[in-house]
Residue, then its C-alpha position, 0 to 999 in steps of 0.5 A: x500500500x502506497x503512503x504519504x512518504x513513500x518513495x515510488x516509481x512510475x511505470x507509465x506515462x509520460x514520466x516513466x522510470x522516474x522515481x520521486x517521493x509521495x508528497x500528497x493522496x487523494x484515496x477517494x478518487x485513488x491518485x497521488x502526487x510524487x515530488x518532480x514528477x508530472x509536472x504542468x504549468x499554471x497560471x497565477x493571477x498577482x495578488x497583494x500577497x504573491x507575485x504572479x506569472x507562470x508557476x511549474x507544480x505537481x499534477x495528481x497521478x493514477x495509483x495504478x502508474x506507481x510501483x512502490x520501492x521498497x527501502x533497504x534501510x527500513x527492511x534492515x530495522x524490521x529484521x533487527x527487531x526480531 
């Protein structure tokens, strides 16, 4: 099962073979964002607060498009608790 920090790597789509970090899931309609990975343009409208112009940020993927990779260095801790 795929969570919220978990490093995963895509096998489809216009980003595939590349890896990154789970940063956010939306389980209802069963998509996750990976940090760097699919990224799309939007367009931001200047505010008091924040300058505007073209900003580059993370697009939600299909869970199906992700493979989990499994970290060493959690393996070797479940191993040493036993």
């Amino acid at each position: 099962m795929i969570k919220k920090g978990n490093k995963v790597k895509i096998i489809a789509g216009k980003d595939k073979r590349k890896e990154g970090e789970v940063i956010e899931i939306n389980r209802s309609k069963n998509r996750a964002k990976v940090k760097g990975v699919n990224l799309v343009k939007k367009h931001v409208k200047t505010t008091k607060e924040k300058k505007g112009g073209i900003v580059s940020k993370e697009n939600f993927l299909d869970m199906s498009n992700l493979a989990l990779i499994m970290n060493t260095e959690k393996i070797k801790k479940k191993e040493v608790k036993k």
